[in-house]
C-alpha positions in Angstrom: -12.6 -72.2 34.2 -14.8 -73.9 37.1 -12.9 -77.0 37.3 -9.7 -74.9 37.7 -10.8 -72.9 40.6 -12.4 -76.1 41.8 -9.1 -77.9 41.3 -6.9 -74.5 43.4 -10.1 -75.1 46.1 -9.1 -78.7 46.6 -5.1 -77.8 46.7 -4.8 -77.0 50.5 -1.5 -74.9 50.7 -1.1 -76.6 54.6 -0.7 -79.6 53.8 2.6 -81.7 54.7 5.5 -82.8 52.4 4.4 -85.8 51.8 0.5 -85.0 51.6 1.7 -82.4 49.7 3.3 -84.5 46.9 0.8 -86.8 46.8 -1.3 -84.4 45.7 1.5 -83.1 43.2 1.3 -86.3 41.8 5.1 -86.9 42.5 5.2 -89.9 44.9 4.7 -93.4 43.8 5.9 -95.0 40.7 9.4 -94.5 42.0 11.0 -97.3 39.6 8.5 -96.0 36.0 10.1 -94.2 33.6 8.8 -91.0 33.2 9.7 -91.0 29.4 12.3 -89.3 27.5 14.1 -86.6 28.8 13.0 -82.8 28.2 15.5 -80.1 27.3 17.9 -79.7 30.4 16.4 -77.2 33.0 18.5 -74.8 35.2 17.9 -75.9 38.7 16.9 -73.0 41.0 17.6 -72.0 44.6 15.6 -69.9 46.3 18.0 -67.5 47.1 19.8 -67.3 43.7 19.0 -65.2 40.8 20.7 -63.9 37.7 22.5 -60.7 38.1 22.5 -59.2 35.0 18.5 -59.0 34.6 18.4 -57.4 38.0 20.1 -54.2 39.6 21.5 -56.5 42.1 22.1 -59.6 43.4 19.1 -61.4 45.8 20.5 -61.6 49.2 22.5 -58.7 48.7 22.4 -55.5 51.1 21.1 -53.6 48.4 18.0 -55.9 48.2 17.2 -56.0 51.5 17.5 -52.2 52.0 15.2 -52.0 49.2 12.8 -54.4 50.2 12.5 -52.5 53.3 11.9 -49.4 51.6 8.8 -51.2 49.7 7.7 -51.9 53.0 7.6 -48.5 54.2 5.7 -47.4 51.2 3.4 -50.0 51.9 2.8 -50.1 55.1 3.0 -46.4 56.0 0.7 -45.5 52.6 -2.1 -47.3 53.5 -2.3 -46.9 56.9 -2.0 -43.0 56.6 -4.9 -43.7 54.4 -7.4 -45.0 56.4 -6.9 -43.1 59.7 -10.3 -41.5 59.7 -11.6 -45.4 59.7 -9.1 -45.9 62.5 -9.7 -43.5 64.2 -13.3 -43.8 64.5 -12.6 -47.8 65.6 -10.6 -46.7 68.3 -12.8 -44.5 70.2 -15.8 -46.8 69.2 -14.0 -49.5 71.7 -12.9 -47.1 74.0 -16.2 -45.1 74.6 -19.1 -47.2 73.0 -21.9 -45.1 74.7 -20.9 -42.4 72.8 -19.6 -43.9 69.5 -22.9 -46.0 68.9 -21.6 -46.9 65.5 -19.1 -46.4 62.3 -21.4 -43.9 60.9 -22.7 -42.4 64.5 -19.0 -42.2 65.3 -17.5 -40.2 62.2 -21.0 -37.7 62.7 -19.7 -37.1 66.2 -16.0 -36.9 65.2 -17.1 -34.2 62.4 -19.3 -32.2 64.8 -16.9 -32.2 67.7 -13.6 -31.9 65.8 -14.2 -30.8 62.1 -13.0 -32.3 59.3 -9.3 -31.5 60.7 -10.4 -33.7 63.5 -10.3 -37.2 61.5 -6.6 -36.9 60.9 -5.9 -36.9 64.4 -2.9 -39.3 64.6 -2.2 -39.5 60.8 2.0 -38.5 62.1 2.7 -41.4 64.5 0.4 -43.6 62.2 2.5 -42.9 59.0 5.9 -42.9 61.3 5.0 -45.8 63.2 3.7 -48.0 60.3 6.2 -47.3 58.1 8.8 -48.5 60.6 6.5 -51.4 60.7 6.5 -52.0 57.0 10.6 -52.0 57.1 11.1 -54.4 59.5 7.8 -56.2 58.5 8.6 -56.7 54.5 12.6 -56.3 55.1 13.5 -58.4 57.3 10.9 -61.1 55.9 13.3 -61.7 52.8 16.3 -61.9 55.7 14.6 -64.2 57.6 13.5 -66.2 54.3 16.9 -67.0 52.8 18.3 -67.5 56.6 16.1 -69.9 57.0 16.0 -71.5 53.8 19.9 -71.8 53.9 19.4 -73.7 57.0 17.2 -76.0 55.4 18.5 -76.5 52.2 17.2 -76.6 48.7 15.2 -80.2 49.4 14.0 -79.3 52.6 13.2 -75.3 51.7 10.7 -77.3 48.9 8.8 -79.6 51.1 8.7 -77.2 53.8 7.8 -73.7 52.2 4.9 -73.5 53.9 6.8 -73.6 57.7 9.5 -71.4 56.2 7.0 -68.5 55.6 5.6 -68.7 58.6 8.9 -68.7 60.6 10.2 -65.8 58.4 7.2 -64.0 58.8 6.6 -64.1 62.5 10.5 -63.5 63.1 10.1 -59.8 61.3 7.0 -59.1 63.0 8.6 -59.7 66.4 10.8 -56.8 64.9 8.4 -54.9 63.1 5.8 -54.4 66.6 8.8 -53.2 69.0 9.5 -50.5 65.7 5.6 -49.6 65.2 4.9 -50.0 69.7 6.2 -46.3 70.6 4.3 -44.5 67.8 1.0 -46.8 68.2 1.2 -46.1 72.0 1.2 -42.1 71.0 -1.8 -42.5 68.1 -3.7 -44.0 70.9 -3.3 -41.4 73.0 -4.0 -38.5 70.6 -6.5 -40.6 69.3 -8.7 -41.5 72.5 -8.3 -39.3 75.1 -9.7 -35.5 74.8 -7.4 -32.8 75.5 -4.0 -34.9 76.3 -2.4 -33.8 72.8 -3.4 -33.2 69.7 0.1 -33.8 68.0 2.7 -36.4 68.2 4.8 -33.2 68.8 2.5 -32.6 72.6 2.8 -36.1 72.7 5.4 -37.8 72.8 7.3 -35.7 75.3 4.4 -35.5 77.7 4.2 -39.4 77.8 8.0 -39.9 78.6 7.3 -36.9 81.3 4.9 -39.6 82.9 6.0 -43.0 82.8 9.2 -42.5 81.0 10.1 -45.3 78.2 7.8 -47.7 79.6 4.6 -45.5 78.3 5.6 -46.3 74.7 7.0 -50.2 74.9 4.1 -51.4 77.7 1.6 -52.4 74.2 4.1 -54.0 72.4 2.9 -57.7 73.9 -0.4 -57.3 72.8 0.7 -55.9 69.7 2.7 -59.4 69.4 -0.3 -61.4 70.2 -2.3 -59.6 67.7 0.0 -59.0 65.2 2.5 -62.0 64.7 -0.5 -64.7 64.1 -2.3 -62.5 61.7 1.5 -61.9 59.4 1.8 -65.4 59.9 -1.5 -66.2 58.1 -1.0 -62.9 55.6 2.7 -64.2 54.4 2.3 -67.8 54.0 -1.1 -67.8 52.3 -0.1 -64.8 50.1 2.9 -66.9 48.9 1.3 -70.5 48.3 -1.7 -68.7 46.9 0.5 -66.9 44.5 2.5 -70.6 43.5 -1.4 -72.0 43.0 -2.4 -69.2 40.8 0.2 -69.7 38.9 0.1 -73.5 38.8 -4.0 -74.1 38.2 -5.5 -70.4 37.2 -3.0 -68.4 35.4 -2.3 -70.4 31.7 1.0 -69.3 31.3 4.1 -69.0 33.8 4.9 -66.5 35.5 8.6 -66.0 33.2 5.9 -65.4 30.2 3.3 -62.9 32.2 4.1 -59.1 32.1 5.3 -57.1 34.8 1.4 -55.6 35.0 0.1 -58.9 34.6 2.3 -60.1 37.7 1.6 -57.2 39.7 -2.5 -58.5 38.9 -2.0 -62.0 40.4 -0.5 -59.7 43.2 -3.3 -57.8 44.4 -5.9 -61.1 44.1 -3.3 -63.2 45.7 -3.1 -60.6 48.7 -7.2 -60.1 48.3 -7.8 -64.0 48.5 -5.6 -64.5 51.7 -7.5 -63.1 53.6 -11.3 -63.6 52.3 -12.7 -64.7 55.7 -14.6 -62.4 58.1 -17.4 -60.1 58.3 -18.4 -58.2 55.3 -17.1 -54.6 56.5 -13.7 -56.4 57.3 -13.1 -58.3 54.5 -13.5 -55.2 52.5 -11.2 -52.9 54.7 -8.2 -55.9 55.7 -8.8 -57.3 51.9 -8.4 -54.4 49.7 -5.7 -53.1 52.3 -3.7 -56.6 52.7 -4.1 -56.4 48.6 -3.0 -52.7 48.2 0.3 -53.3 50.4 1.5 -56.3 48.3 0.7 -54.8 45.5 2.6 -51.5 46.3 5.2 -53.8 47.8 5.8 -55.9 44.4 5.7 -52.6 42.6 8.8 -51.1 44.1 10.3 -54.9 43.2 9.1 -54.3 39.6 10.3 -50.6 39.6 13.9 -51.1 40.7 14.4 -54.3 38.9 14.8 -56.6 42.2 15.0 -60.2 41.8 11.7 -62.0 42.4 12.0 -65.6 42.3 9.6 -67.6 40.7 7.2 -70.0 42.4 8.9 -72.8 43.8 9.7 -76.0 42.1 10.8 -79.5 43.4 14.8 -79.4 43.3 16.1 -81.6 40.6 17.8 -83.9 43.4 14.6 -84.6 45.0 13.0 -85.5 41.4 15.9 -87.9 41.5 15.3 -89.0 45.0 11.4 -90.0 43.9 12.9 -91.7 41.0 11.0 -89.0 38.9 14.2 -88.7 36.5 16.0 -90.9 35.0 
């Protein structure tokens, strides 16, 4: 077991195409026989999968819509979840005389505000991140087989790891201008006493002030925030995924049960993001983890297509001189 965790340590998911199949073992030898042939294997595409095992086609409206849907239940669930921690967070940065710490801050919240008075913002968090989680997860599997029918089937191989982080910060550009109007009104609700207690007060009393610009004027820093950290959160969820499978899990993944995929799931979406202080890597971990998990369990649910992890295209083995 050690030397296969020590082997998926040494397998950097970053590195380039041709780094990346050295370490595959797939370059040199070019001339060598590899030895008889195998039984004939059906090449795949990354954005082709077999109809009649699914309730529809991959790429098709009906998968992206959803897809989208998954990301609303994942986004918006979680979030919803832990507004009490958010909220706590919030007025910790905005006021920390008063909110000394995580514990100081939910004693003053429960003294000033009751127990009502943690779920302060739990509308515009639930609308706002549920928006999010459409455009976020949605538009993600757009942006994926755009991109990778730009590409190719070659190039989509050697360069996975660029394609999920263009896909990924292409829907979050998306998903922060859907989440910036109800993120600007959680804030309010959230850290400022006595301007509204309900996205109902609001939302009507911002547009009174500053008109549209009071809910768009975050949405930059919510892109410099945002689009590096779904960046990160995409593309090492998906390579961590294809080196589970390839040096942990013995078995692939067209042999594992739907529960036992939905298990590499949650650790694939626990380990990509494993860096960080303690109290995070609890909080962004089991959250990061409990969206993909809810995510690949409205896949698993309503029989979408999910592809397996990638494999070199048969004309690239041929290209390497890895076929006869």
């Amino acid at each position: 077991m050690f030397s296969s965790v020590a082997h998926l340590a040494r397998a950097n998911p970053f590195n380039a195409p041709h780094l990346q199949l050295v370490h595959d073992g797939l370059t040199g030898h070019r001339s060598s026989p590899v030895g008889p042939p195998g039984p004939p294997r059906r090449s795949r595409n990354l954005a082709a999968a077999a109809v009649e095992e699914y309730s529809c086609e991959y790429g098709s409206m009906k998968f992206y819509a959803l897809c989208g849907f998954g990301g609303v239940l994942s986004c918006g669930l979680t979030h919803t979840a832990v507004v009490p921690l958010d909220l706590v967070k919030c007025r910790m940065q905005v006021d920390p005389q008063k909110y000394k710490g995580i514990f100081n801050g939910f004693s003053v919240t429960l003294k000033e505000d009751g127990v009502r008075g943690l779920a302060k913002g739990w509308a515009p968090t639930f609308i706002g991140y549920s928006m999010q989680g459409l455009c976020k997860f949605g538009f993600y599997e757009v942006f994926k087989v755009l991109y990778s029918n730009m590409l190719g089937e070659e190039n989509t191989y050697l360069w996975r790891t660029s394609l999920y982080l263009a896909a990924s910060a292409s829907a979050e550009f998306f998903a922060d201008i859907a989440l910036a109007p109800m993120e600007a009104a959680k804030v309010r609700i959230q850290t400022q006493p006595g301007y509204a207690n309900t996205l109902r007060d609001a939302a009507p009393k911002m547009y009174k002030e500053e008109g549209l610009k009071a809910f768009y004027k975050g949405v930059a820093p919510l892109w410099m925030r945002q689009i590096p950290y779904t960046m990160m959160k995409f593309a090492c969820f998906e390579r961590t995924v294809e080196a589970l499978y390839k040096f942990v899990v013995p078995k692939p993944r067209s042999e594992c049960t739907k529960a036992e995929q939905l298990v590499v799931t949650f650790v694939a979406g626990y380990i990509g993001v494993w860096k960080g202080l303690f109290a995070r890597i609890i909080m962004i971990g089991t959250l990061t983890a409990l969206q993909w998990f809810i995510y690949d369990s409205v896949k698993v649910y309503f029989r979408l297509p999910r592809p397996p992890p990638p494999e070199m295209p048969e004309s690239l083995k041929k290209k390497l001189g890895l076929t006869q």
